[in-house]
LOGU-784416 format. One line per field, with one value per residue (C-alpha): x negated, y, z negated; residue in one letter. Coordinates in Angstrom, 3 decimals, m for minus. Example, Ala and Ser with C-alpha at 12.3 -4.5 7.8 and 13.67 -1.06 7.14 Angstrom:
// residues 2
x	m12.300/m13.670
y	m4.500/m1.060
z	m7.800/m7.140
miza	a/s
***
This chain:
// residues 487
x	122.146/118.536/116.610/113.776/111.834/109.273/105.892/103.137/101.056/97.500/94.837/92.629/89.176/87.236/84.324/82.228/83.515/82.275/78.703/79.038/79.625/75.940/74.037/76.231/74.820/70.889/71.689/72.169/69.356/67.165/68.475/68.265/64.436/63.378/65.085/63.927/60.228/60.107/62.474/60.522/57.228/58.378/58.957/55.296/53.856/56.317/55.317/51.394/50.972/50.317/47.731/48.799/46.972/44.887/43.936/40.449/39.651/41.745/39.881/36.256/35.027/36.484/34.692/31.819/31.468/32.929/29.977/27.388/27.879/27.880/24.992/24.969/26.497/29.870/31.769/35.177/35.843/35.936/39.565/40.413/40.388/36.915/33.909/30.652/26.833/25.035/21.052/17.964/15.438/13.470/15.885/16.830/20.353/22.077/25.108/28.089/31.711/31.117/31.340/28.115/28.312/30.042/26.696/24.438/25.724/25.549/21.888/21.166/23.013/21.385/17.948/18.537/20.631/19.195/20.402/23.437/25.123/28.916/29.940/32.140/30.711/32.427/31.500/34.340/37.976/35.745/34.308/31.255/30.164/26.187/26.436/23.209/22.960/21.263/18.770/17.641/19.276/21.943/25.469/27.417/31.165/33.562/37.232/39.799/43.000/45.457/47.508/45.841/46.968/45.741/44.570/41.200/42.553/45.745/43.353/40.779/43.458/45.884/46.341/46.196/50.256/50.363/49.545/52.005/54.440/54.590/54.624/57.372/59.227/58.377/58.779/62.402/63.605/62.078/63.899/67.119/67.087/66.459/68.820/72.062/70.504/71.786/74.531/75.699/74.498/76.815/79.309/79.547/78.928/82.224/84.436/83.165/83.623/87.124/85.592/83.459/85.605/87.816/85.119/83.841/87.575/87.945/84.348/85.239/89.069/90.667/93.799/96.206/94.811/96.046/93.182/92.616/92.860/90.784/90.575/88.087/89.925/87.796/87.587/90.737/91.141/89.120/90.860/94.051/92.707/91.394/94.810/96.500/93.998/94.602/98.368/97.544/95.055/97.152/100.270/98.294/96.636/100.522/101.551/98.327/99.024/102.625/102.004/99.057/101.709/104.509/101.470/100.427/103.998/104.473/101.655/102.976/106.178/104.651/102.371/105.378/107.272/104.498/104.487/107.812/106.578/103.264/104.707/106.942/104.057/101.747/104.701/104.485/100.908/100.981/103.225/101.317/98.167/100.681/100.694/97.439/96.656/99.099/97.052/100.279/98.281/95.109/91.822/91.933/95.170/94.290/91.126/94.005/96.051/93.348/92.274/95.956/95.909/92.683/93.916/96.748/94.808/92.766/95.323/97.774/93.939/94.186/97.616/96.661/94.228/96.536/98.886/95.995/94.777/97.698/98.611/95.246/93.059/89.761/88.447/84.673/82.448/82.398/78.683/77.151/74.459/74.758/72.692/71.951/72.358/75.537/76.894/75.356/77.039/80.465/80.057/78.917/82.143/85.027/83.179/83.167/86.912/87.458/85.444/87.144/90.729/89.569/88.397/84.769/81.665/80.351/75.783/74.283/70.770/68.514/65.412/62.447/61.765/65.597/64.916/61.992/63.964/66.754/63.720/62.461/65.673/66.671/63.447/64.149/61.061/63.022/66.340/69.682/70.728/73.442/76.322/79.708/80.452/83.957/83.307/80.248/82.778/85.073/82.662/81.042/84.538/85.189/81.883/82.538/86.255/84.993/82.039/85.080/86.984/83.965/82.286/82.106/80.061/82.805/79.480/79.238/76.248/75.814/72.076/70.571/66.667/64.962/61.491/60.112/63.109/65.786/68.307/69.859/72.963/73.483/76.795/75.280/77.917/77.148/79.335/78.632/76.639/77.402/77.456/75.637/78.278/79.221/75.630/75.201/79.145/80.564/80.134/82.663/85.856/88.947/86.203/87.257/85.329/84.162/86.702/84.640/85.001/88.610/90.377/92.675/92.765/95.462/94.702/91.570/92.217/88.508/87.633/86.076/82.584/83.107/84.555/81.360/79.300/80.878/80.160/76.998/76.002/77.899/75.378/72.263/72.211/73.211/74.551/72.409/73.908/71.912/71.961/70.184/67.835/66.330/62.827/64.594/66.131/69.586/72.036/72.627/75.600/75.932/74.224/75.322/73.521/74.349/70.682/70.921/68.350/67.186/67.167
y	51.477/52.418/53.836/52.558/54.952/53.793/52.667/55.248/54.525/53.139/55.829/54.752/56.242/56.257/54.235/57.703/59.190/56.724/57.442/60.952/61.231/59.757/61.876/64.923/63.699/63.338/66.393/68.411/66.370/67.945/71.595/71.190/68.827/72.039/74.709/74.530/73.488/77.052/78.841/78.475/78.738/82.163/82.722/81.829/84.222/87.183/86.868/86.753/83.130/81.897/83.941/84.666/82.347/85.039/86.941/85.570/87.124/90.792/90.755/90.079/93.359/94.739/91.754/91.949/95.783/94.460/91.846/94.498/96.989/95.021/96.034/92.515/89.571/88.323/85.516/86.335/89.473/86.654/86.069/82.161/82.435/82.406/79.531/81.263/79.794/82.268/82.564/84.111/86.104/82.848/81.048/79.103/78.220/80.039/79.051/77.923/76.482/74.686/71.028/69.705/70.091/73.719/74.279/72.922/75.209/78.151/77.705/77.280/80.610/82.090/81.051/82.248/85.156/88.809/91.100/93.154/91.375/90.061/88.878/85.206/82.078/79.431/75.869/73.010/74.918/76.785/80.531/81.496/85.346/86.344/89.363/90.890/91.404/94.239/92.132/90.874/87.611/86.725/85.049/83.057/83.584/80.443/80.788/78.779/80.344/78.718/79.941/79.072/79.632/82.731/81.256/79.185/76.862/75.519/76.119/73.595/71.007/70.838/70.983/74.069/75.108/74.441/70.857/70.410/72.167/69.789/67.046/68.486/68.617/65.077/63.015/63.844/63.617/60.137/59.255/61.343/59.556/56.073/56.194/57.263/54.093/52.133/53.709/53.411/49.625/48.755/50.924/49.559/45.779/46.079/47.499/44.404/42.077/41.424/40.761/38.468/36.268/35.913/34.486/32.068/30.811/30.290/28.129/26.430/26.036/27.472/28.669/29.016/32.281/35.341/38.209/40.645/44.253/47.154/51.027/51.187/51.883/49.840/46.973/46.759/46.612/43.549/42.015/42.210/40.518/38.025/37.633/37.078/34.395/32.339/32.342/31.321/28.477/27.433/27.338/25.241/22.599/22.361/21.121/18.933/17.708/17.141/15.274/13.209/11.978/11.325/9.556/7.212/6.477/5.481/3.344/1.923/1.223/m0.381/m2.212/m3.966/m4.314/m6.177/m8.587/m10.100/m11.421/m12.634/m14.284/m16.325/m16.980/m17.993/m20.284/m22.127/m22.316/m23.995/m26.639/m27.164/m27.524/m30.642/m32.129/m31.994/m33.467/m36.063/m36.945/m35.707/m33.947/m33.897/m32.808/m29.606/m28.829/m29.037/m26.851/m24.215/m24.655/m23.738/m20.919/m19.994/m20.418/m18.657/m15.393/m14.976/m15.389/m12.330/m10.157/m10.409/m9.401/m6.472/m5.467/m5.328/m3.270/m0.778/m0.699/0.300/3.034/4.521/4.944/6.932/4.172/4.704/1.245/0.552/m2.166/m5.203/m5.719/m9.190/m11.414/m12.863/m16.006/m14.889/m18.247/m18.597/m14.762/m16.229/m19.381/m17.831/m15.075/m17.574/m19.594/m16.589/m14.802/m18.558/m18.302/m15.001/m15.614/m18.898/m17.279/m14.984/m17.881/m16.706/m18.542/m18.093/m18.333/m17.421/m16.770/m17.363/m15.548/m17.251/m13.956/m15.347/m18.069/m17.488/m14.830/m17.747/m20.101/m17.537/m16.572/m20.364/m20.214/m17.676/m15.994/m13.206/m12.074/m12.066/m8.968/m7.299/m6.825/m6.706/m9.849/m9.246/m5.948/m6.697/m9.717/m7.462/m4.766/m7.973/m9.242/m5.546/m5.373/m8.636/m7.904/m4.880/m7.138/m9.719/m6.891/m6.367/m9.463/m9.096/m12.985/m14.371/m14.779/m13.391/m13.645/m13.215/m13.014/m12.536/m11.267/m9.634/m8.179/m6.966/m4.535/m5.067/m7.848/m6.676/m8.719/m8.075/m8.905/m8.665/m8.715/m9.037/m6.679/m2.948/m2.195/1.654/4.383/7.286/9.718/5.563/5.852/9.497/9.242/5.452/5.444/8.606/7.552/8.007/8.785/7.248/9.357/5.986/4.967/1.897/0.500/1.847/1.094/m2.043/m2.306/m1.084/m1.767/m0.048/2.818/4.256/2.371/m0.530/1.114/3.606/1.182/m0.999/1.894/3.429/m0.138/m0.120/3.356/2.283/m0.789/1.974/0.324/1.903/0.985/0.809/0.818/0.181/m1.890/m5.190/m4.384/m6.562/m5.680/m3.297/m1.384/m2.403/m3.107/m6.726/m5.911/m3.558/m4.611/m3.296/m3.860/m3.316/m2.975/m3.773/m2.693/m5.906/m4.217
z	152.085/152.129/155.187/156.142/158.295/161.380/160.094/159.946/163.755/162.757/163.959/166.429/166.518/169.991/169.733/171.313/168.213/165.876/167.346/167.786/164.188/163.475/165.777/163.871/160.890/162.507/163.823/160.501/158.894/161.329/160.717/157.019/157.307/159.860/157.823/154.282/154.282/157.107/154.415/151.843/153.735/155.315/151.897/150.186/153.532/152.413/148.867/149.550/148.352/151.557/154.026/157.509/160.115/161.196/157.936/158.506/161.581/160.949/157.566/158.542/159.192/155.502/153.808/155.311/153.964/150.789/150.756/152.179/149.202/145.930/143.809/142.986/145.085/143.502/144.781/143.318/146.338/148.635/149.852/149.815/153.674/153.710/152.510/152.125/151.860/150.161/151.146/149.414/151.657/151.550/152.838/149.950/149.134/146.748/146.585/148.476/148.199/151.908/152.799/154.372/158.467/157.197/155.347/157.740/160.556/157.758/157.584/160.745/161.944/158.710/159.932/163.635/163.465/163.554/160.414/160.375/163.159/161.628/165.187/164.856/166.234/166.916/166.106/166.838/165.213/162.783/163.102/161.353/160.961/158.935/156.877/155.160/151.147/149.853/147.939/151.471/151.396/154.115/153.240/155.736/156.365/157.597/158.379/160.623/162.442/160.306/157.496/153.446/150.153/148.271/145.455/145.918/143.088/145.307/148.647/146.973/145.382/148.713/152.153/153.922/153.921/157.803/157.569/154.176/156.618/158.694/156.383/154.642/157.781/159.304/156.154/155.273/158.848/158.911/155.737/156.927/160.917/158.874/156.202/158.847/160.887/158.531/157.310/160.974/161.315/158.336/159.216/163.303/161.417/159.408/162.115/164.512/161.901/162.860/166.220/165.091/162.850/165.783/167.948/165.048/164.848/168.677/168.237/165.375/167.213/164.722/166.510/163.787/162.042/163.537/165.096/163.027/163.995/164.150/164.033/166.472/169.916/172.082/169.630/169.050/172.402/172.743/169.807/171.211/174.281/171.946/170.097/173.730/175.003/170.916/171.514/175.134/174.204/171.681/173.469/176.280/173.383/171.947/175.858/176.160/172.545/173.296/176.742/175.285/172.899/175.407/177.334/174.304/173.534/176.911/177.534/173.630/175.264/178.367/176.441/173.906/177.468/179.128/175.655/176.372/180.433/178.596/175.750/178.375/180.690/177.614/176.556/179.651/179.978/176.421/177.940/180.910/178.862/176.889/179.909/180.565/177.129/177.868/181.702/183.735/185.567/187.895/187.045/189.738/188.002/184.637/185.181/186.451/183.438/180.826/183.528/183.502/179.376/178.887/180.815/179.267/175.877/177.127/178.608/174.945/173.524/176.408/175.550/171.501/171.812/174.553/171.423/169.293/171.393/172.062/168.123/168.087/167.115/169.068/169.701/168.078/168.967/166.756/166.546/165.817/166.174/169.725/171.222/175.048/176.236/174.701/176.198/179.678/179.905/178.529/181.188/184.072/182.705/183.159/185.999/188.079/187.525/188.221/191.718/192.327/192.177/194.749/197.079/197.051/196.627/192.939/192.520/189.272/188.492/185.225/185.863/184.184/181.935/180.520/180.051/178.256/176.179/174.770/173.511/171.785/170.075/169.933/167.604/165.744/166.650/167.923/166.129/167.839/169.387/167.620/170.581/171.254/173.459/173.747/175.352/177.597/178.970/180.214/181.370/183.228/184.323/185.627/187.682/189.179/190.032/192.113/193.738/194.807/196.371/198.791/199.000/202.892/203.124/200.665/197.881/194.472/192.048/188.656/187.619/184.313/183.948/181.088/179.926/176.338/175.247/177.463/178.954/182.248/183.538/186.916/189.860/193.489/196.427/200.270/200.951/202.638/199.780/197.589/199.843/198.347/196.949/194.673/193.798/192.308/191.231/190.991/187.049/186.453/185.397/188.064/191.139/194.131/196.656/198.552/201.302/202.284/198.878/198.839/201.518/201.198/197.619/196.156/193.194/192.755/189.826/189.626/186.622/186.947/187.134/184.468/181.633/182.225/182.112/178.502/177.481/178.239/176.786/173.340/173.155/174.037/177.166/180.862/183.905/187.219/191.134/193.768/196.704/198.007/201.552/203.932/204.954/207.953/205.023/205.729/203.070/202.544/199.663/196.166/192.921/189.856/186.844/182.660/180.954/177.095/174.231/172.713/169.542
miza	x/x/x/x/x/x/x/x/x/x/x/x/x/x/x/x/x/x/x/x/x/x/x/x/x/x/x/x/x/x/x/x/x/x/x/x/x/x/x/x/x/x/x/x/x/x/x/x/x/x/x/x/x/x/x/x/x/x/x/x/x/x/x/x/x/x/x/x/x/x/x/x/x/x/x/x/x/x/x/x/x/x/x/x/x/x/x/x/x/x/x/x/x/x/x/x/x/x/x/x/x/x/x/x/x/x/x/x/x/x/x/x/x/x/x/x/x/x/x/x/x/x/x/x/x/x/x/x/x/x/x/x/x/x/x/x/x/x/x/x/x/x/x/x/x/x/x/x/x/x/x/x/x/x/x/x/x/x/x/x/x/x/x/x/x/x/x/x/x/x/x/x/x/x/x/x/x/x/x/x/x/x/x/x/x/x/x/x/x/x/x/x/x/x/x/x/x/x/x/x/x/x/x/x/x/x/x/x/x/x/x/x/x/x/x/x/x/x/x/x/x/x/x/x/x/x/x/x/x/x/x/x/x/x/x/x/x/x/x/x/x/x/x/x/x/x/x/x/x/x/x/x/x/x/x/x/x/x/x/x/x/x/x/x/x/x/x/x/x/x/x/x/x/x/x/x/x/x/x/x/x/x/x/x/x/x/x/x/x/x/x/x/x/x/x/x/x/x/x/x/x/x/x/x/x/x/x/x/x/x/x/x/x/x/x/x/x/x/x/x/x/x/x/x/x/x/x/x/x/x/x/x/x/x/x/x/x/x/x/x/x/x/x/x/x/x/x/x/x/x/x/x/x/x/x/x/x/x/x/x/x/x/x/x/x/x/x/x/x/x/x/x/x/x/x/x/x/x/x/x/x/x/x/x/x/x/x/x/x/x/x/x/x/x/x/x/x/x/x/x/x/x/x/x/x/x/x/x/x/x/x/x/x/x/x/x/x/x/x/x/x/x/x/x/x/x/x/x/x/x/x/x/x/x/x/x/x/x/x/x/x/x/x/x/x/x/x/x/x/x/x/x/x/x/x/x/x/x/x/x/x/x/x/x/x/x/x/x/x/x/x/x/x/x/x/x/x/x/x/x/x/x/x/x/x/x/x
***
């Protein structure tokens, strides 16, 4: 039998260690950008290549005698420290290795200055000293208190050595400080990038691919957190799955229940409307009958389409050409019913702008609007069922209006009117925050409003409450209206 030992613990690396690590590393790049360049200057001083800072001024007095003695003047026994402007007794230049405001302060203090006087003057950063020539002429001595390079060649053709110092100090730590930025943005990138895929799976709700991990502490740290809240999410979307299934097969099994009741009380509506066909019966019956017939001819279309929802089958509007006078009149038609059965007084109302709109479309100056008139009947149907429950005068209306874009069917009550929490929140589905509108009917589920409303934003369209005042402001009853896009 073979042994198989514990699994080697992942290391975990502190997340201050991580960082500390890069500012080791800028650290050293400093030591090493400040190091060498003052090595190898401390070097070029110790070797003579490179004159001290204040070689001019310790070496003045020497040159000056240097200068003061030669049978004939010679440039070369100037140390590179120095620029000189050489003058004739006249004045005249002679020669010089200055720039020009160098050599125009030369011959001014050559001009002005009395002989054998080699005191400095200073001018800006510079020093100046006159020393007399024996042949009567004067040359002019210019230094600065910074180190130079011995030889006039590499004084002439580079920086002074301070300046490339500093240069050589600032440009590599630049390049050191940038490069270990980074290093360290790529580094800290890949060790959140398990982080990061986890939080694009939880957007995209991808819940089935396990968190990765990682060997920074902290982030793996949130990771696991991240792990703990997937299996939680995803345990909580398997119940809300699961129930939403047990829900739709439900409402499935309700739905082929309630077809058994319907089929019977369709049967029977069938022979009734015999009867009528036959003149057994009166004309007040009869117009029940084909009420009777026509509801259950709606509510087997109602229970279809509970079957198809609940199999997953999102209903979609079946757009098509309708006439507006011939939506009106069916909607005047099953809303007079639907107010009759309640024993309420039924108006309608075909505002001139209407009217107007179904010649024009009779025409065919204007095409037909392309809705759903199964669905804006029972959005209507809803709208009135909820103005019968509150019809306080025992009077419903049904009004139709229009203008240039829009066709606005309207149910009025003269009931209490909406209440203002109805007003801001009527159209949400399940809100039944309004006891006035509430109270005594039990069969009010909160949805009246909102099914009329998600038919009306499907066709574009919207649903607007308000309420009918007299002059006084007092509510004479609600009015809820669906507004439709013409086109």
């Amino acid at each position: 039998m073979v042994h198989v030992g514990p699994l080697p613990r992942r290391t975990r690396t502190p997340l201050a260690l991580v960082i500390s690590r890069y500012f080791l590393y800028v650290l050293v790049a400093a030591l090493l950008a400040l190091g060498i360049p003052l090595g190898v200057f401390g070097g070029q001083m110790q070797s003579g290549t490179v004159l001290v800072a204040n070689y001019g001024e310790t070496h003045l007095d020497e040159v000056a005698s240097v200068l003061a003695s030669q049978p004939s003047f010679d440039s070369s026994g100037i140390p590179s420290a120095y620029r000189y402007a050489r003058f004739g007794a006249d004045g005249r230049l002679l020669g010089s290795d200055m720039g020009g405001r160098q050599l125009d302060e030369a011959r001014t203090l050559a001009a002005g200055r009395g002989g054998g006087d080699i005191r400095p003057t200073t001018s800006g950063s510079s020093f100046y000293a006159v020393v007399d020539l024996p042949d009567g002429g004067r040359c002019v001595l210019c230094y600065d208190i910074v180190p130079q390079w011995a030889d006039k060649g590499l004084r002439d053709a580079l920086p002074n050595p301070q300046d490339l110092l500093m240069w050589s100090i600032l440009l590599p730590l630049v390049a050191a400080v940038t490069l270990i930025a980074l290093r360290a943005g790529r580094v800290l990138t890949r060790k959140m990038a398990p982080l990061v895929r986890a939080a694009e799976a939880v957007g995209r709700q991808d819940l089935e691919a396990p968190v990765g991990k990682s060997d920074v502490a902290e982030v793996d740290d949130v990771l696991r957190a991240m792990e703990e809240m997937r299996l939680s999410l995803k345990g909580s979307l398997e119940a809300q799955r699961a129930a939403e299934r047990r829900a739709r097969e439900q409402v499935a099994a309700l739905a082929h229940d309630l077809k058994t009741p319907l089929t019977v009380a369709l049967g029977n509506a069938e022979l009734l409307a015999e009867d009528v066909g036959e003149g057994r019966l009166g004309d007040e019956q009869a117009t029940c009958v084909r009420a009777i017939r026509d509801a259950m001819l709606s509510m087997d279309a109602f229970v279809g389409r509970i079957v198809e929802a609940s199999r997953g089958h999102a209903e979609v509007l079946d757009l098509a050409p309708v006439d507006p006078a011939a939506l009106a009149d069916g909607l005047e038609g099953e809303v007079g019913r639907l107010v009759s059965a309640h024993g309420l007084k039924f108006e309608t109302s075909r505002e001139p702008s209407f009217r107007g709109l179904c010649d024009v479309v009779a025409r065919g100056e204007l095409p037909k609007p392309r809705w759903d008139g199964d669905a804006l009947a029972r959005a209507v149907l809803n709208l009135a069922g909820n103005a019968c429950e509150h019809a306080g005068g025992g009077r419903v209306m049904l009004a139709f209006s229009s203008d240039s874009q829009h066709l606005a069917i309207a149910v009025e009550d003269d009931g209490e009117g909406f209440s203002p929490d109805v007003l801001a929140h009527g159209a949400e589905r399940f809100w039944r925050g309004d006891a006035s509108r509430t109270s005594g009917a039990g069969s009010h589920f909160g949805l009246g409003l909102s099914i009329a409303a998600d038919v009306a934003s499907a066709h574009g369209g919207r649903l607007e409450l308000s309420n009918r005042e007299d002059g006084g402001g007092a509510a004479l009853g609600a009015r809820a209206a669906i507004v439709l896009p013409l086109a």
